[in-house]
FILUM-113012 format. One record per residue: residue in three letters; z, x, y of N, C-alpha, C, O in turn. Coordinates in steps of 0.02 Angstrom, whole numbers, plus 50000, padded with zeros to 5 digits. Example, Ala and Ser with C-alpha at 12.3 -4.5 7.8 and 13.67 -1.06 7.14 Angstrom:
<nodes>
ALA503905066049716503905061549775503905066049835504235071249834
SER503545064249888503575068449947503945064550002504025067050057
</nodes>
This chain:
<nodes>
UNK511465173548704512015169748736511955162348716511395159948718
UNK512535158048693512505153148673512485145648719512785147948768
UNK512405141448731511975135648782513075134748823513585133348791
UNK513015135848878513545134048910513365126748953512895124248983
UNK513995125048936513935115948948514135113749019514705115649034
UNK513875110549063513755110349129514625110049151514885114349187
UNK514925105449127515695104149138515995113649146516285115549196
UNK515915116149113516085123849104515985127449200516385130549235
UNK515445125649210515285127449261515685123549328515845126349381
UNK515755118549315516195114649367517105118849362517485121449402
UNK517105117549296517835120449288518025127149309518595128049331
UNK517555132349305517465138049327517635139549412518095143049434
UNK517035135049458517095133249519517715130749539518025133649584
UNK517895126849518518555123949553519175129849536519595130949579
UNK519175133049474519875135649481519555143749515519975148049531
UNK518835145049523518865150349560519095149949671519325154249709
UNK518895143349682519145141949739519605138349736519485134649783
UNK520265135849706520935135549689521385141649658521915140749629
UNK521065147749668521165152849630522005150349595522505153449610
UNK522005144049544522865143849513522545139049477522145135049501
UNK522755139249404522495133949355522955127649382522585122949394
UNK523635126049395523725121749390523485116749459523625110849448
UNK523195117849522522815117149572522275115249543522045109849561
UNK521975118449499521145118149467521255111349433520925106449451
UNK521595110949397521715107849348521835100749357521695096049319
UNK522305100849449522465093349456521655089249481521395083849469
UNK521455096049525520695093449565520195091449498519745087249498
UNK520395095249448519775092649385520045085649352519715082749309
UNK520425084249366520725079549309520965080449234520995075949192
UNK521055084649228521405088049162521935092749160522085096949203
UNK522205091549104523035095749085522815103449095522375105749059
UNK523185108149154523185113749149522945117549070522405120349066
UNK523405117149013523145120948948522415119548934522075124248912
UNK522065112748945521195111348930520975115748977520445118548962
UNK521245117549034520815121249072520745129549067520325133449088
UNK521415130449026521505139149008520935139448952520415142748947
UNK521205135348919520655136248840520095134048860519795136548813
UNK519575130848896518925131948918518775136948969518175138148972
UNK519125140349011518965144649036518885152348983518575157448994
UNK519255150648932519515155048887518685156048846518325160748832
UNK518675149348838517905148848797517345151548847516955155748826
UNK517325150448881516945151548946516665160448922516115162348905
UNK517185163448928517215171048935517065174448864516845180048852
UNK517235168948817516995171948747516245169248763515845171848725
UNK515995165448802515275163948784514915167848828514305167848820
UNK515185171848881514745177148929514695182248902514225186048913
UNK515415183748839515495190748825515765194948885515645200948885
UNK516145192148938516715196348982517155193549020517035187949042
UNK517695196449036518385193149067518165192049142518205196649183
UNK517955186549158517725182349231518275183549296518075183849354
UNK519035184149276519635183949308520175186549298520275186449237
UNK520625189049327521135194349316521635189149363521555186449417
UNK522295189149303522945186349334523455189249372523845193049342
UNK523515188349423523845194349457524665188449506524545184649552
UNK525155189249488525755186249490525345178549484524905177749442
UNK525545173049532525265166749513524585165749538524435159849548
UNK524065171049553523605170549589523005172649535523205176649492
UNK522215170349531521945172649468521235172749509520855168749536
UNK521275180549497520785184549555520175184949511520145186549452
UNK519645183149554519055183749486518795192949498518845196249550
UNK518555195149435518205201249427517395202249458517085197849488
UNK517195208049445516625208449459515975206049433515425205049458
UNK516255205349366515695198549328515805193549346515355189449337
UNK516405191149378516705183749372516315180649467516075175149484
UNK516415185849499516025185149568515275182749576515055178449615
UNK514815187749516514345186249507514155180749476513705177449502
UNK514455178649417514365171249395514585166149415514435160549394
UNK515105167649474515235158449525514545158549539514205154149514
UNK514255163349579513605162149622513075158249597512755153449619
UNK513055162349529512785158749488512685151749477512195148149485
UNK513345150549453513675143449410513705140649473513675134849452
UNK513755139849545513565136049596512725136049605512495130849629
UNK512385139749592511655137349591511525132649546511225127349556
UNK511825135349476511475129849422511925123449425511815119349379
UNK512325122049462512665114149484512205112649549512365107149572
UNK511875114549571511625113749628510795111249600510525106049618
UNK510585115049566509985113649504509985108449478509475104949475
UNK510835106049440510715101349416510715093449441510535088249414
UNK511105095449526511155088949530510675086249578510675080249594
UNK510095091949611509555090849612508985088449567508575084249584
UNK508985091149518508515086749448508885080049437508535075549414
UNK509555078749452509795070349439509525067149489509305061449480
UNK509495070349552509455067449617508515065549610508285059949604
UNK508175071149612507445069949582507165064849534506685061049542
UNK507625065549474507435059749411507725052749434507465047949406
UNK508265051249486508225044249522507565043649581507225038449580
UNK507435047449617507055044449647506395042249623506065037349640
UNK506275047249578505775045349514505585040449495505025037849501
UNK506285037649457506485029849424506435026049487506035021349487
UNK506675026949525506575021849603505885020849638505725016549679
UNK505495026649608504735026249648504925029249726504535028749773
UNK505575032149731505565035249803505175042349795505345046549837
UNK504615044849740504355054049738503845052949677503835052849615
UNK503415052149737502535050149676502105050849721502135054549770
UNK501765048049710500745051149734500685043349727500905039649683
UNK500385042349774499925034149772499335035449813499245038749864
UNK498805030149759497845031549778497875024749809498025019749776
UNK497685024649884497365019149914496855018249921496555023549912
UNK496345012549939495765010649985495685007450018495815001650001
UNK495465008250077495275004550105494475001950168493965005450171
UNK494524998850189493894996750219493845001050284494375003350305
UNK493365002150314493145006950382493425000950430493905002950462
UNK493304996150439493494991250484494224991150475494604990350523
UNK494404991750424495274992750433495494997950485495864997050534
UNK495165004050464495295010650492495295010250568495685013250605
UNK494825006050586494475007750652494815002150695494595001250752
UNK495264998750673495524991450722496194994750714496654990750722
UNK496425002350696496975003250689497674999350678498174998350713
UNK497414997150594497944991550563498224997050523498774995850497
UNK497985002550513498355007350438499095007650467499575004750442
UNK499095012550539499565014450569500185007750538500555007950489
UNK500085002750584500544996450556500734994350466501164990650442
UNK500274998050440500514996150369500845002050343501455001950337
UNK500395008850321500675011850329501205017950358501625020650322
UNK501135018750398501635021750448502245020750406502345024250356
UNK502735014950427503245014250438503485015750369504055018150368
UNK503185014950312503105015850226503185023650227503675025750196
UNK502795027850257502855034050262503585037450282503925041150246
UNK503685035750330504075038550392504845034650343505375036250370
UNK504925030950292505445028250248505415031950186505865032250144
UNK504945034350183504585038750093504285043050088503865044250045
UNK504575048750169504245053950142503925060150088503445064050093
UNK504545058750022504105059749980503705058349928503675061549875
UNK503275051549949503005048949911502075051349959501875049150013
UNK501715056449912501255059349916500685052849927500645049149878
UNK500235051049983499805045549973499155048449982499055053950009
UNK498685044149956498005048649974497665042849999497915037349987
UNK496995043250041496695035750059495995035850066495705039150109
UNK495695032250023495005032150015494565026550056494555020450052
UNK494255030450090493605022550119493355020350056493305024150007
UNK493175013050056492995011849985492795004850006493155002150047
UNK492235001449982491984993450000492234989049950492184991649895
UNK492404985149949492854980049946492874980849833493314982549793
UNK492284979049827492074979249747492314988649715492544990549661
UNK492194991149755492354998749724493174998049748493515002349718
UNK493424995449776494254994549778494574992049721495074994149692
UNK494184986849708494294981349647494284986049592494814987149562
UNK493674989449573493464992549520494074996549497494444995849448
UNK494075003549577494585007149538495145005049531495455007949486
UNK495485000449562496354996449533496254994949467496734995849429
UNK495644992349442495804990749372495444994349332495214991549283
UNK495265003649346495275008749293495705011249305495755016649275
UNK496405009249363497005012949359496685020949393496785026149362
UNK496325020649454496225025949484496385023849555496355027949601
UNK496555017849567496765016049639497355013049623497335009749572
UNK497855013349651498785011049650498755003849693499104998849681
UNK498055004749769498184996149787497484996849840497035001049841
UNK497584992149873496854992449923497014989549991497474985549999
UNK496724991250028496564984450095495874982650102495434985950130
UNK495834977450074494964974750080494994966850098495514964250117
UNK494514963950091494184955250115494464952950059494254954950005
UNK495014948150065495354943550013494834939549969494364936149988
UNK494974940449925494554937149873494534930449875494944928849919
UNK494164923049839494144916549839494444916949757494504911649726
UNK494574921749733494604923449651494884928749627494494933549621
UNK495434929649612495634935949570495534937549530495804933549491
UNK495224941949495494974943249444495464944449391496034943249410
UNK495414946649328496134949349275496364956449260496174961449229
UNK496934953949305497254961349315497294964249385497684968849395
UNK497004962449424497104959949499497704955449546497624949349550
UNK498054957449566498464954049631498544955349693498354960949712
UNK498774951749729498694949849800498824946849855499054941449837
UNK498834947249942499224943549967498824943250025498534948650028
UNK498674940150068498484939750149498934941850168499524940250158
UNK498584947950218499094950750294498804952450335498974957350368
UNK498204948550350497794949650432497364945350427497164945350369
UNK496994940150470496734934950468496354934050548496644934050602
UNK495654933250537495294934150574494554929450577494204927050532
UNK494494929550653493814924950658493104929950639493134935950654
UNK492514927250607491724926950616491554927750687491774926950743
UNK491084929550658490724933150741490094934950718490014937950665
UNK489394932350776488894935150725488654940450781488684940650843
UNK488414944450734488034949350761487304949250787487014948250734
UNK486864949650830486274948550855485804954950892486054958750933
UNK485234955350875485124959250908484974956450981484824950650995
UNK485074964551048485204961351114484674957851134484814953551176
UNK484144958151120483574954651150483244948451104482674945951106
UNK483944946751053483714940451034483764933651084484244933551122
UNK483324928251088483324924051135484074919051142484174915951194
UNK484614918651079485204916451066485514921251112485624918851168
UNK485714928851101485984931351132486244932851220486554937151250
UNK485864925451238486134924851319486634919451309486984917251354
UNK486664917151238487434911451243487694914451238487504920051218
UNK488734912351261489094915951244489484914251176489824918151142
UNK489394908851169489514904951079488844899651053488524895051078
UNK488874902751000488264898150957488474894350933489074894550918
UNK487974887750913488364883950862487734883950799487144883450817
UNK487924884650724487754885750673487044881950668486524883850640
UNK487184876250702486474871550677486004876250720485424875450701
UNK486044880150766485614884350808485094887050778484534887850801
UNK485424889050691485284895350677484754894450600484664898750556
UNK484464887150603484424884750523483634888250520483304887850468
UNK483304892050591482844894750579482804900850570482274903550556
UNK483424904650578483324913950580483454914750528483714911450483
UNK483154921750539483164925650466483944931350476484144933550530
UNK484184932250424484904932350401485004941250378484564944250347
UNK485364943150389485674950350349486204949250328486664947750366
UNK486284949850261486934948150217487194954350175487014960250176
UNK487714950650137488094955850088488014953150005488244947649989
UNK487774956049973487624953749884488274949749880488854950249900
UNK487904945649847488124938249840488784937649764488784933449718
UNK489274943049775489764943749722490214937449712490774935649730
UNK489814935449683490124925849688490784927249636491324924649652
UNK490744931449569491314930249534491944933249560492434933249523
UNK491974935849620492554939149654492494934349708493024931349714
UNK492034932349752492074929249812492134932349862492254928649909
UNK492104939849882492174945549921491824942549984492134941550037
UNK491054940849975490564939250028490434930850049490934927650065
UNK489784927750049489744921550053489864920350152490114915650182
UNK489674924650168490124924150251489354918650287489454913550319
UNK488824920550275488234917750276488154910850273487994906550315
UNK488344910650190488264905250169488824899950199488664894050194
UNK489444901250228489854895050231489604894050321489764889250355
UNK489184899750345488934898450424488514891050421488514886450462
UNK488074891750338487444889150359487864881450310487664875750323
UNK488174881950280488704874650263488764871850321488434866750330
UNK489134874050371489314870050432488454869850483488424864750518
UNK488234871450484487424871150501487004866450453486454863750462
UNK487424866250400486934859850342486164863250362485764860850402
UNK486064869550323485504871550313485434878450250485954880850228
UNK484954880250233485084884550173484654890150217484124890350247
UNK485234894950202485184902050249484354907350218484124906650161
UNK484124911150258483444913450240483714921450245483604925750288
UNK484034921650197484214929750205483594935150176483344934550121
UNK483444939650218482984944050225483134949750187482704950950145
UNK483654954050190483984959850181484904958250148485214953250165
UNK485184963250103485614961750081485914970850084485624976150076
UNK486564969350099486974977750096487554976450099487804972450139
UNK487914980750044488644981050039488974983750098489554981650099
UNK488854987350146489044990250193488954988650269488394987750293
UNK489694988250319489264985750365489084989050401488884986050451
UNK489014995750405488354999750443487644998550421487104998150450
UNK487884998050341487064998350340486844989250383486354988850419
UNK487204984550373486984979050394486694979750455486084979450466
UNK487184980850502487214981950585486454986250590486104985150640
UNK486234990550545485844994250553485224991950545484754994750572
UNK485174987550513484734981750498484514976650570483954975350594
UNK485144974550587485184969750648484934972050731484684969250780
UNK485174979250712484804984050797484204984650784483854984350835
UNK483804985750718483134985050727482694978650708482114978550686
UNK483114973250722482764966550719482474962950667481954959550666
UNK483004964550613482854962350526482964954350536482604949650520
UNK483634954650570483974948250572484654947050611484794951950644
UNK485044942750616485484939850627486134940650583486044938350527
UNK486634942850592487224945450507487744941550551487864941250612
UNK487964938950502488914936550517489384939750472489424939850411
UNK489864943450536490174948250510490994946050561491044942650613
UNK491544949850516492244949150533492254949950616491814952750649
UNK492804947250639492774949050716492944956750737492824959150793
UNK493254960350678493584968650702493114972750718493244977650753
UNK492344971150688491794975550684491644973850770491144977150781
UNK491804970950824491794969250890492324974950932492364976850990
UNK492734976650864493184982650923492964988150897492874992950935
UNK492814989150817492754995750769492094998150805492095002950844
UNK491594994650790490904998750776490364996350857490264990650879
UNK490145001650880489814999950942489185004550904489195010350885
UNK488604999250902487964999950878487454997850945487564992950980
UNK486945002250954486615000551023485854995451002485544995950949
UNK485714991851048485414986451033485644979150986485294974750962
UNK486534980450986486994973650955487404971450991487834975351013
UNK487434963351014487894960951039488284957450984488004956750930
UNK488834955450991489114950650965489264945051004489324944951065
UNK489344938250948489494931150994489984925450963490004923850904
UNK490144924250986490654919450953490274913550916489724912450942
UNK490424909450864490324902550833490544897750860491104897950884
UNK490134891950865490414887050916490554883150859490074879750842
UNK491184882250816491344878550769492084877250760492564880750776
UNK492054872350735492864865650744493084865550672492784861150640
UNK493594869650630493844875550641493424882150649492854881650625
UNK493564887250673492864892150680493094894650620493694895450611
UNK492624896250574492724902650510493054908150509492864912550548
UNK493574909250470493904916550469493734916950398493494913650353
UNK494054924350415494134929050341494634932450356494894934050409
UNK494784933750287495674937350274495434943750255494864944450234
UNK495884949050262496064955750246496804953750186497344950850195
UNK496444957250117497034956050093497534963350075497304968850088
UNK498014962750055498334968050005498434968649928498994967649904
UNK497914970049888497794969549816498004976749793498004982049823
UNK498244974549710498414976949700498424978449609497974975249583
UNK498644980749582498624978249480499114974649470499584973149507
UNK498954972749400499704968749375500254973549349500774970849333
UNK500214978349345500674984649287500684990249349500344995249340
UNK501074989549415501194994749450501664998149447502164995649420
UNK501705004749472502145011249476502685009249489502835003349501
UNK503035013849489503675010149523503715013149602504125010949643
UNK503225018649617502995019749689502695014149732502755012049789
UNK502265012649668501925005349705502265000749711502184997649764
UNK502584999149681503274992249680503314992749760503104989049804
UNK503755000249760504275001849867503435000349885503744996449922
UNK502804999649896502274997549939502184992249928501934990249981
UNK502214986949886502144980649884502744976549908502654971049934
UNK503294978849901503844976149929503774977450018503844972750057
UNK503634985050044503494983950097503044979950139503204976150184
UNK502384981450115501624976250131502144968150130502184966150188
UNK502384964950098502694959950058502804956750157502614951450183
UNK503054960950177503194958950280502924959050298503104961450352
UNK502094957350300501564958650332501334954050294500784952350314
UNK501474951550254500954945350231501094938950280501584937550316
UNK500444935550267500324929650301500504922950308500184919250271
UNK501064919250356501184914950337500634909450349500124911050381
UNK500724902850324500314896550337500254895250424500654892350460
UNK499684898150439499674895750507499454891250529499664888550580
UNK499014889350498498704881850517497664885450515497404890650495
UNK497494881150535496564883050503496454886150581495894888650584
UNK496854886750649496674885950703497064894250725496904898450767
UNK497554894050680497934899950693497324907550706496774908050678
UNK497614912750755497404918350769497694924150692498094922950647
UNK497334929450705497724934950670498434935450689498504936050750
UNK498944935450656499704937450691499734943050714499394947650691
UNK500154943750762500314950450791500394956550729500624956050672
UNK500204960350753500464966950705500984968250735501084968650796
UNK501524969150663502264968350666502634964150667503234964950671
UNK502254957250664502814951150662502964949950596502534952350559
UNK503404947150567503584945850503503584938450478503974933750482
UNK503024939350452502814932350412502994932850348503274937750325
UNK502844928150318502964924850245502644928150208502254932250231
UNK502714927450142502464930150084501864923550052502074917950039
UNK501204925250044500614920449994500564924849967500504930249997
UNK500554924349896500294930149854499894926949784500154922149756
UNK499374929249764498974927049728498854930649663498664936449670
UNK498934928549601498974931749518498214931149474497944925649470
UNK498024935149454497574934349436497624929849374498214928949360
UNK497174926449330496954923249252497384916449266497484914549324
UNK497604913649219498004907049228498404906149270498644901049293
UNK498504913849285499414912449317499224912949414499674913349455
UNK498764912749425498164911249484498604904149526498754898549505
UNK498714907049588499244899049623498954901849692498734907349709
UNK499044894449730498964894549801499644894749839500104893849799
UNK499814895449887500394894549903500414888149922499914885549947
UNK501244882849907501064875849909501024872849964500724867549976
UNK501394877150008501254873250081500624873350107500584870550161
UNK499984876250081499244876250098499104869350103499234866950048
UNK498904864650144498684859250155498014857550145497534859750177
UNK498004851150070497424849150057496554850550093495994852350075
UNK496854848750143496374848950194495954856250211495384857350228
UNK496464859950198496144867750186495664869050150495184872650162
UNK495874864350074495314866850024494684863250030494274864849987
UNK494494858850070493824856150083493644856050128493114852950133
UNK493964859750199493614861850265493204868850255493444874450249
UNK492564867050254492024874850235492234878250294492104884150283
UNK492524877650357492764884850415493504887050380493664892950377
UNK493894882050357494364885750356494394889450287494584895250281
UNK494134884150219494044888550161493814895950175494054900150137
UNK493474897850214493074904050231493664911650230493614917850229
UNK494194906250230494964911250256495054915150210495324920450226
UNK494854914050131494904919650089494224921650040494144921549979
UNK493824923150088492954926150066493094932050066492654936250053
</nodes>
């Protein structure tokens, strides 16, 4: 049988439920005779008479019954594969690889990011990996992660982008029967004698350093004991009396470790750190509809004093490019970049 051309099938449909060519003919947009002579072709290309003319009425046959059914599936086929290959091109029907941090998970920020992305794109397939901040980085740029939620960088690396959308105070962690731990805020110079639990010192990303900008405002050089990418393993460190760790404030709602208090910094601005949304430079076009969404959740300029924003309010867009093309947003005030509490905002 020789390739029948989709139009054939439309023309077919309409004059079989107009059973009258010249009815068929007005609904198709063409001169009654184009429509005899392709129906005509039609039947030389099945090899049988589809319809029988009976006074002005054109009754289809018993082949002709069976191939509307037909010829309405494969219009139905096809304008599902058009309908499929736009959402395609739109990034509305793909698979996207996330990561993100356990402290994300556990302060229930996903819900707020993704949720509402979901519940707009259901068929866009997502998968979501726990992953520490450097293995987020890694896989976005072997193109095995689509984007991340991790600790905003001081540095984008190449091929890396990015935006603040959650912003949060330091908090140190102590074990309970340290002699500090009956204050209810410390202040840094407290601390120029303890010994420290930190995170490897990934200076060319800027991931960590949470330590070091404590013991800046303490004007003392920190005595770190122990070092771990993870903050269980840290915390785990701190309940059995390694040291002292300064860690994000979420790990105060996420993680309840026995023998750890947490305490506030008694510091003028107090130190935060950002949660960012990173991402590659060469994204999907799935990823595009997630970066455009995330895009309402980024952070506007709050000032060095500002809280985390509500989840769900709609702030501004800062977004950060990796290699030359690397910018601050301009309304960031001088003063930002040489206050060591507030610089801390993207460690």
């Amino acid at each position: 049988m020789s390739y029948i051309e989709n139009r054939l099938f439309h023309y077919f449909v309409a004059l079989a439920e107009e059973q009258h060519f010249a009815r068929a003919a007005l609904r198709l947009g063409i001169a009654p005779p184009t429509l005899t002579h392709q129906i005509k072709k039609l039947e030389s290309q099945v090899g049988a008479r589809l319809l029988d003319r009976t006074g002005n009425r054109n009754v289809l046959t018993g082949a002709g019954q069976r191939f509307l059914a037909e010829a309405r599936e494969a219009l139905r086929h096809a304008e599902q594969a058009a309908t499929v290959a736009g959402q395609a091109g739109r990034g509305e029907l793909g698979r996207l690889q996330l990561g993100f941090m356990l402290s994300v998970l556990g302060a229930g920020l996903l819900p707020s990011w993704i949720g509402a992305f979901q519940e707009a794109h259901p068929a866009i397939d997502i998968t979501m990996r726990k992953l520490a901040p450097m293995a987020q980085v890694a896989g976005i740029l072997r193109n095995e992660l689509d984007a991340g939620f991790t600790r905003a960088p001081q540095k984008y690396p190449s091929g890396l982008r990015g935006f603040e959308i959650y912003r949060q105070r330091l908090v140190l962690a102590l074990p309970s029967e340290h002699p500090l731990a009956q204050r209810k805020d410390i202040s840094p110079a407290l601390l120029a004698r303890e010994a420290f639990v930190s995170f490897p010192p990934e200076l060319d990303v800027g991931f960590f350093g949470f330590t070091e900008a404590i013991a800046r405002i303490g004007n003392f050089i920190p005595r770190v004991v122990k070092r771990q990418d993870d903050f269980t393993a840290v915390l785990a460190y701190v309940t059995t009396g390694y040291g002292i760790a300064v860690v994000p404030e979420l790990l105060m709602k996420t993680m309840s470790v026995p023998n750890v208090v947490f305490r506030n910094i008694a510091a003028d601005p107090v130190p935060r750190t950002s949660i960012a949304f990173v991402y590659g430079s060469a994204p999907s076009p799935s990823a595009k509809l997630l970066i455009r969404h995330m895009q309402h959740h980024a952070l506007r300029n709050r000032g060095r004093d500002a809280a985390a924003p509500p989840l769900g309010s709609k702030p501004g867009l800062r977004e950060a490019q990796s290699g030359n093309g690397s910018r601050a947003a301009k309304h960031v005030p001088d003063r930002a970049l040489r206050d060591p509490g507030y610089g801390l905002i993207a460690s």
